[in-house]
C-alpha positions in Angstrom: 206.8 -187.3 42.8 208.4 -186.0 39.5 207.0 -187.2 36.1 209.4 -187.3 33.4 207.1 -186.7 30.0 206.4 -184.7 26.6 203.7 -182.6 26.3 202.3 -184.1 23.7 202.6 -187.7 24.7 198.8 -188.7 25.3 199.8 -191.0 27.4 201.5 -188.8 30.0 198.9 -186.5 29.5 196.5 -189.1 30.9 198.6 -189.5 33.9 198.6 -185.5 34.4 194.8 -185.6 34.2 194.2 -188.5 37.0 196.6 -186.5 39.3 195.1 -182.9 38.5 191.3 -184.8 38.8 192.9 -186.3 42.3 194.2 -183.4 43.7 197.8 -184.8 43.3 200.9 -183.1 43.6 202.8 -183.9 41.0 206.2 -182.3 39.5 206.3 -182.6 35.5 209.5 -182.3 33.9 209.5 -182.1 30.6 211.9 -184.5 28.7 212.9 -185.2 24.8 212.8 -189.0 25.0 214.7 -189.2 21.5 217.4 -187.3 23.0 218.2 -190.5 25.5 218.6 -188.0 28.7 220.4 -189.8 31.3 217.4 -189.1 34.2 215.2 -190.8 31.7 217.5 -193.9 31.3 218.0 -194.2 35.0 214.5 -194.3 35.8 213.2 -196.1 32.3 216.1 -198.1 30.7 214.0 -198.4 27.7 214.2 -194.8 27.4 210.3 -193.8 27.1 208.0 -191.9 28.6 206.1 -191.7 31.0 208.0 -192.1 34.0 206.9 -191.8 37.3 210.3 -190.7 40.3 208.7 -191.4 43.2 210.1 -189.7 46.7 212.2 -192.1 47.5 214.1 -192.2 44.2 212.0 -195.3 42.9 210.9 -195.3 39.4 207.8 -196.7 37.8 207.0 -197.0 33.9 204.6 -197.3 31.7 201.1 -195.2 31.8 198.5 -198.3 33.1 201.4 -198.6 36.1 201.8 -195.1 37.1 198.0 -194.7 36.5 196.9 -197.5 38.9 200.0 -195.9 41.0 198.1 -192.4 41.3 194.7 -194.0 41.5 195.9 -196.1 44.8 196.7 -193.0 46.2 193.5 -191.4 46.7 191.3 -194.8 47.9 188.5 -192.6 48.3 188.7 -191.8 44.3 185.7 -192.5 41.8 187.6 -192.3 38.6 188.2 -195.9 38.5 185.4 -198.3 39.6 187.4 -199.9 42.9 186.5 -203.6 41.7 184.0 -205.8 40.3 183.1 -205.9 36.7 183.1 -202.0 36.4 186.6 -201.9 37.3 187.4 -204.8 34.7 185.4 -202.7 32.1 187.2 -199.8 32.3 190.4 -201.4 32.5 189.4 -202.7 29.1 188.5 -199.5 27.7 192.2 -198.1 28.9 193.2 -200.9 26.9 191.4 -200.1 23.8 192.7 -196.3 23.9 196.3 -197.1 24.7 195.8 -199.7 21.6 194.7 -196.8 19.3 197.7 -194.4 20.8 199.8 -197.3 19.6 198.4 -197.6 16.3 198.7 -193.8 16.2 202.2 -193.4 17.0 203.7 -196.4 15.0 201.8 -194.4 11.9 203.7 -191.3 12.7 206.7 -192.7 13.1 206.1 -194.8 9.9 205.6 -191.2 8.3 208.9 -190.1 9.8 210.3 -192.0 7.7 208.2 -192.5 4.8 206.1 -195.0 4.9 203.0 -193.9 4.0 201.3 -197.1 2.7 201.7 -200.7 2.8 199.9 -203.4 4.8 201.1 -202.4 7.8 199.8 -199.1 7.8 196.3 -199.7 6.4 196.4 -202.4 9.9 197.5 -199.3 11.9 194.1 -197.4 10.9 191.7 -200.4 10.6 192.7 -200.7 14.9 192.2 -196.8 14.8 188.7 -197.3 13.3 187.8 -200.8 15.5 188.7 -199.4 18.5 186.8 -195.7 18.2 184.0 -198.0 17.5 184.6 -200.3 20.4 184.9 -197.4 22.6 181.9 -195.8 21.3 179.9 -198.3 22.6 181.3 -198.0 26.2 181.1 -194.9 26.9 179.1 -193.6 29.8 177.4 -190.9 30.7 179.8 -190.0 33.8 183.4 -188.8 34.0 185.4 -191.5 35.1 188.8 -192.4 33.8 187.9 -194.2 30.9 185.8 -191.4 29.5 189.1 -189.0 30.5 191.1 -191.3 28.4 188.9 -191.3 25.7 189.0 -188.2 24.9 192.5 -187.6 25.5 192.9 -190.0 22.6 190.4 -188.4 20.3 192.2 -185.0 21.2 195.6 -186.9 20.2 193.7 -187.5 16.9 192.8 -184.3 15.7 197.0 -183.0 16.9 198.6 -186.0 14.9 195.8 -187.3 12.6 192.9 -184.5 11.4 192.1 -186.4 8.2 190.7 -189.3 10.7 187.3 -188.4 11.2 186.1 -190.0 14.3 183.1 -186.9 15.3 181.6 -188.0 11.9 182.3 -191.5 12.2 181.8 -191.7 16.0 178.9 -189.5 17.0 178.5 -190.5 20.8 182.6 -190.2 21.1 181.7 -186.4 19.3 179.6 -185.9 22.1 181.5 -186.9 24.9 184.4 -185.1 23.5 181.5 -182.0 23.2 180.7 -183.0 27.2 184.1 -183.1 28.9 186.2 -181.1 26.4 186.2 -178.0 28.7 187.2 -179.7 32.1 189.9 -177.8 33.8 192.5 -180.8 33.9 191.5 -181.3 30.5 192.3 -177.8 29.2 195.4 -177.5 31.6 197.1 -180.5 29.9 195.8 -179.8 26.2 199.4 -179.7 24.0 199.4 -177.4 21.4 200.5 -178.0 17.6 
C-alpha cells in the first residue's frame, strides 16, 4: 500500500497514525497536491489528499474511507469500538475533528488570499470553538482513535492557528493533548513548521 499525502495534512497524518498504532505497512509518498501530479490524479481525480494505492493498483480517497480501510485490516484492533453505540460515538467524534480541519483549512486558504474577515470567516472559528467544546466533552480516558484524532487536530491548531487557544479554552482537550502527546506514532508523524 502506498499513501499519496503532505506532511502537514492532518488528515493523512491521522491515517499514518492508525497504521503506525496497527502495525501496518504502509509506503508514504509525499505529494504537492497544488501541483496536480498525475499519480495523484489517477488515483484521486479531485486531486486531494489522502490517497490510499492499494496492491493491486486500486485507489481509495478520502481520510474516514482509507481509515475504516486500515482499521478492517487488523479485526483484532481496539482503536475503533467494532460496533454498537461506541463505534457510532466515535464515528461522530471523527466527524467533529474532520469538521474543525475543515473550518481550519478553508481559513487558511481564505488567508491565502486575503480574506481575513467577513461572515464567513467569523463561521469558520465559531465551528472551531463548537466543535473543541463538543469534543471536550467526549473524550475518554483511553487511547482509541478518536482521542488520536483529537489531538492530531489540536496539534494542526497550534502549526496553522496559535492565536486559537483551545488548552485555555479546553482544559480536558489540554490534558489529553498533555496524556498522548509523546506516543511514538504521534511524535513519528508530528510535521514541523
Amino acid at each position: 500500500m502506498k499513501l499519496l499525502g503532505s506532511a502537514t495534512s492532518p488528515y493523512v497524518r491521522k491515517l499514518r497514525v492508525i497504521a503506525q498504532e496497527l502495525g501496518l505497512a504502509l509506503d508514504y509518498a509525499e505529494t504537492a497536491a497544488l501541483e496536480d501530479p498525475a499519480a495523484l490524479l489517477a488515483a484521486n481525480p479531485l486531486g486531494k489528499v489522502p490517497a490510499l494505492i492499494l496492491d493491486d493498483g486500486e485507489a481509495l480517497v478520502d481520510s474516514p474511507v482509507i481509515a475504516a480501510y486500515l482499521l478492517s485490516l487488523a479485526p483484532a484492533q481496539t482503536l475503533l469500538p467494532a460496533a454498537g453505540m461506541a463505534h457510532w460515538r466515535a464515528r461522530t467524534s471523527e466527524a467533529l475533528v474532520d469538521g474543525i480541519l475543515d473550518a481550519a483549512i478553508v481559513l487558511r486558504f481564505n488567508m491565502g488570499q486575503g480574506v481575513t474577515s467577513g461572515m464567513w470567516v467569523d463561521r469558520q472559528y465559531r465551528a472551531i470553538d463548537r466543535g473543541l467544546a463538543a469534543l471536550a466533552g467526549r473524550v475518554g480516558d483511553g487511547t482509541g482513535y478518536a482521542e488520536l484524532a483529537t489531538v492530531i487536530a489540536c496539534e494542526y491548531l497550534d502549526l496553522r492557528w496559535p492565536a486559537i487557544d483551545w488548552r485555555g479554552d479546553q482544559p480536558v482537550l489540554a490534558a489529553l493533548h498533555a496524556r498522548l502527546a509523546e506516543r511514538p506514532s504521534l511524535v513519528a508523524t508530528r510535521p514541523v513548521g
